[in-house]
N, C-alpha and C positions, 0 to 999 in steps of 0.2 A: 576664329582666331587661328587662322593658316599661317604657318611660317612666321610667326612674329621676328623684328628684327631685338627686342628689346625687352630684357630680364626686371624686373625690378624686387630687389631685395630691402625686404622690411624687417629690422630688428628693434631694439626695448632699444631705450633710450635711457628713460632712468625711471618709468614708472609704467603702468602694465594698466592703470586703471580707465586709461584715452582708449583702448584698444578699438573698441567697438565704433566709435565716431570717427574713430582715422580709419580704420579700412572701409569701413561705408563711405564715406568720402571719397577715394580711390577710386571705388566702382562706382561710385556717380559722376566723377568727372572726366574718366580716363576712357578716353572715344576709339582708339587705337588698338588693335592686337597687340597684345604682351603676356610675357610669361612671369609667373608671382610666384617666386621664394619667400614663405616668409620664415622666421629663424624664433623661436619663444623658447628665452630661457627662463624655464622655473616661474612660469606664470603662474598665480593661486588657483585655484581648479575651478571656477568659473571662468574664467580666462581662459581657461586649459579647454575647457569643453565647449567655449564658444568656437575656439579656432578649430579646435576639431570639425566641429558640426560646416562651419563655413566653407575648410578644406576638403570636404566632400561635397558639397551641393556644389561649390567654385571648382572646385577640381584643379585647387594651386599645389602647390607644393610646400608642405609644416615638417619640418626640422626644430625638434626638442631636444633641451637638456635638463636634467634634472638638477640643475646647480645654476647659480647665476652666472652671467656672461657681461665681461668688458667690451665696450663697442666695436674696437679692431679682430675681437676671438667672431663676436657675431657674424660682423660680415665678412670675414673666411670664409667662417662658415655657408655661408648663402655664396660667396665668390664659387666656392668649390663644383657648386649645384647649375652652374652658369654658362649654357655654349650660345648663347645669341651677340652680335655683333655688340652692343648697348647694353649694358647694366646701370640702372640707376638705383642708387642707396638711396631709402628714406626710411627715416626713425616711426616707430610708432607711435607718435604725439602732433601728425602735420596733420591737417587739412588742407586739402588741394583746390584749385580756382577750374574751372573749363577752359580746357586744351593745354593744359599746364604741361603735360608730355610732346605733343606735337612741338610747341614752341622749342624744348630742349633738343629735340632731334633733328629738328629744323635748323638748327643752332650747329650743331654737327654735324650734319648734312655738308652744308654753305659754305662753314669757314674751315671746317676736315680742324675743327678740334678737339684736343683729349679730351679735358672734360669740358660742363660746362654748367652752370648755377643758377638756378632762377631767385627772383625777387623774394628774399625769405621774410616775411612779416612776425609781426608777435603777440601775442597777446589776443584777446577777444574785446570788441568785434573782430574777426579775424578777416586778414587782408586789408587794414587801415593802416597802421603801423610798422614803419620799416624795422626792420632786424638786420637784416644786410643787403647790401646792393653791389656787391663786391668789394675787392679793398685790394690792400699791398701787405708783401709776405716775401720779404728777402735778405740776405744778408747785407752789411753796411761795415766796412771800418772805420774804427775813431779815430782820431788824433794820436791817437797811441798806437796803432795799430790794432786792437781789439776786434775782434769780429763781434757784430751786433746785430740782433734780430731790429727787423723792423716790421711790426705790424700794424695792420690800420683798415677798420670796416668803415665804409660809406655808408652816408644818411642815416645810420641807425638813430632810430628814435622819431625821426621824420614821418610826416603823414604823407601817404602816397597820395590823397587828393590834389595836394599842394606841389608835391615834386614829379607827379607822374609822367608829366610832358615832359623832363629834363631828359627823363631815363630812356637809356637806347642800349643795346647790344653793345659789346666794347669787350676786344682783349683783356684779360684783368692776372693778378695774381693768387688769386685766395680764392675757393670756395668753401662751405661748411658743410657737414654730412649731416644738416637736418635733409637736404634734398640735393644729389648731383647725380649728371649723366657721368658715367666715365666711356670711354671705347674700350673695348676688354681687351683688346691687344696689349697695350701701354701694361698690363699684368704679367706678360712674356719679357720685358726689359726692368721691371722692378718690382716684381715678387708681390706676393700677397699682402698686406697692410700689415704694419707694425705694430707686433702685440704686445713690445714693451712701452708703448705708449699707450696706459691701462685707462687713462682717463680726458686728459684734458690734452690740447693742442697737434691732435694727431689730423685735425685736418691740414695746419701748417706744415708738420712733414710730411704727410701727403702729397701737397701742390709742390714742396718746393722737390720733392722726388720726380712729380712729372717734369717739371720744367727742366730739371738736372738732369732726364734723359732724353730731352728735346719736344717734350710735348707742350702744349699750348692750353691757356685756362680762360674760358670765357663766361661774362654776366649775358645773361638773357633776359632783357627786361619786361619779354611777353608772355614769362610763366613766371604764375604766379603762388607759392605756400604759403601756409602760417603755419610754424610750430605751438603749441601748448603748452604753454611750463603750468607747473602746478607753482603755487597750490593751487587748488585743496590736493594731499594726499589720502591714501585713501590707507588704514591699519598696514592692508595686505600688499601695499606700496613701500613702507618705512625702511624693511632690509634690505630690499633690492636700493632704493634710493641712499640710505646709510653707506653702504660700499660701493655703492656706483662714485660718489661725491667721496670719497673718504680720503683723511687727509695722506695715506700710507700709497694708497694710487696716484693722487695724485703728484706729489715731493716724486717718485717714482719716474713717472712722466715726464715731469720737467728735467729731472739728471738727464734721463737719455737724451732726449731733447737735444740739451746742451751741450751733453759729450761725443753726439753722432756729427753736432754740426760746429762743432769746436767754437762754443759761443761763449764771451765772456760771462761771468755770473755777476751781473750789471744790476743797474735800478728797477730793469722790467723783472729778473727773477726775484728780487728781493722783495718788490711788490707783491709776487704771487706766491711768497713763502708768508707774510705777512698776512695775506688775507683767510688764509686757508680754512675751510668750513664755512667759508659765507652762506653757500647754496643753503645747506642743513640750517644754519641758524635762520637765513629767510622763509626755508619751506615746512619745516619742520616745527619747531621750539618757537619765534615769533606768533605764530597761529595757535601753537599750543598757550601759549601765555595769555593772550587776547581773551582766548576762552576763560583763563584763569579768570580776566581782569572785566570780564563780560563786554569783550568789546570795547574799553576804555584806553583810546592809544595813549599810554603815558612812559615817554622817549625814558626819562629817565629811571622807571622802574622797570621797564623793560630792559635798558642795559644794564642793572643792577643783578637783574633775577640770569640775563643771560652771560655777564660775565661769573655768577657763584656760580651755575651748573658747567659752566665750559670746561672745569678739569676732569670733573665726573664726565663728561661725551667726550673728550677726549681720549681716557682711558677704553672706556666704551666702543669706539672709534676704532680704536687699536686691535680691542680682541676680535671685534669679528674678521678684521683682514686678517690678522693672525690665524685665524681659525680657516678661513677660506685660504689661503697661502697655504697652508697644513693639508687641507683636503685636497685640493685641486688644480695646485702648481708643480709643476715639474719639481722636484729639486735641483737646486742652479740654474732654474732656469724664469722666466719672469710672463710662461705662456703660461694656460690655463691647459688643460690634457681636454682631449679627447671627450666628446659630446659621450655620454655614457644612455641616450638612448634619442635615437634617433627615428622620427618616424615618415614615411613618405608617401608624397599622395601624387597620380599621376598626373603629368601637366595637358592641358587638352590643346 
């Protein structure tokens, strides 16, 4: 692994217990010299001592915090750790296809763009099911003049057998951070990721940041991931997934959002103030209930049981950001401070 041109940094996504099948993945599919950042915030100590033990025999580079970490604080943090030409961010919950890196550098190579996206799939079997195939990410005025977000992922949902042939490389507007290359330059005209976007749609100001400083965002249809959503979660999963998803990061999120890109607060925000904790009630409380109910899907006692508990997790909800905001926030300020224990292993 001589001079790699290309870093890739892996952070928690919103659960810790994929660990082991995504990095195996990685190193079974990743043909290519690179350098591996990876970032573990506050993993449960089997976790902790798996990455340890790997980041010695691999000889990557493990950066810990002993506190949980929002997606944009993580990958700073691995940004920081980063001088090859190519960074690419992927969450700790992907499974990778072969040559899934070549295809993206290939990509940037050819068309000299900023970033660039592969085919994100979802779900197990993994790499049957589209997730994204790129999409649109730009502002629009109304009739009023209003400024309005306009977003929009392709083929999600689609099965790649069926659409495979359609799919080809193509300029796009949007990538997502289960999996992108970026050029680490494009970080010298628009700074480190934005950590007041704690939870949801920081890949949106992401792209629309590169595009706003002149860079370019491309689908790659020749690499290929799957992300993993749970469930199942796993006990040692719940409070990292509880304020990864929580409703105070996100509502958070979306203001800046809206007030950095002077965006009406329209039908698309009010939808997403509307739905808030779906994640937690789908991965969480739904699965818990099931158990209750031994497996018996029954819609309406299900909404029954999960609209009586919703004020109790809502409150619930509240204190632990409150209590993580209390520890680990700046005052005035909406970063998270300083990794309080860092550890490093050398890169080969």
């Amino acid at each position: 692994m001589m001079n790699p041109q290309v870093t890739i940094v892996v952070s928690p996504r919103e659960r810790f217990s994929y660990t082991r099948e995504s990095l195996e993945s990685l190193y079974a599919h990743t043909n290519i010299p690179f350098k591996l950042v990876y970032v573990d915030g506050n993993s449960p100590p089997d976790v902790q001592q798996y990455l340890a033990a790997q980041a010695q025999e691999k000889h990557f580079q493990l950066i810990r915090t002993d506190y949980y970490l929002c997606p944009n604080r993580a990958r700073n943090l691995g940004l920081a750790a980063v001088d090859t030409k190519y960074v690419v961010f992927v969450d700790n919950d992907v499974i990778f296809s072969p040559n899934w890196l070549d295809a993206l550098i290939n990509c940037a190579e050819e068309t000299e763009a900023t970033v660039v996206g592969p085919l994100v799939c979802q779900e197990q079997p993994v790499h049957e099911i589209i997730h994204f195939a790129g999409g649109e990410c730009h502002i629009v005025l109304d009739a009023k003049g209003r400024r309005r977000l306009r977003e929009k992922m392709y083929r999600q949902g689609q099965m790649v057998a069926e659409v495979r042939h359609k799919l080809q490389r193509t300029l796009t507007e949007l990538s997502e951070f289960h999996c992108v290359l970026v050029r680490t330059a494009i970080f010298h005209k628009i700074g480190g990721f934005n950590e007041s976007m704690f939870n949801t749609k920081e890949h949106l100001d992401f792209c629309m940041d590169v595009v706003k400083a002149g860079g370019t965002v491309y689908f790659e249809a020749d690499s290929i991931v799957t992300y993993v959503a749970p469930p199942p979660l796993k006990w040692t999963d719940l409070h990292f997934y509880m304020l990864r998803w929580s409703d105070a990061w996100e509502l958070a999120s979306l203001k800046h959002l809206r007030e950095k890109w002077g965006l009406a607060e329209d039908g698309y925000f009010q939808h997403k103030y509307k739905i808030l904790g779906w994640r937690r009630v789908h991965a969480i409380y739904l699965p818990l209930i099931r158990k209750l109910t031994l497996g018996v899907e029954n819609q309406w006692l299900e909404n029954a049981l999960i609209y009586g508990l919703a004020p109790i997790e809502k409150l619930f909800n509240r204190y632990l950001t409150s209590q993580y905001a209390k520890h680990h926030l700046k005052p005035q300020s909406p970063s998270p401070t300083h990794p309080t224990s860092v550890t490093f292993m050398p890169g080969s």
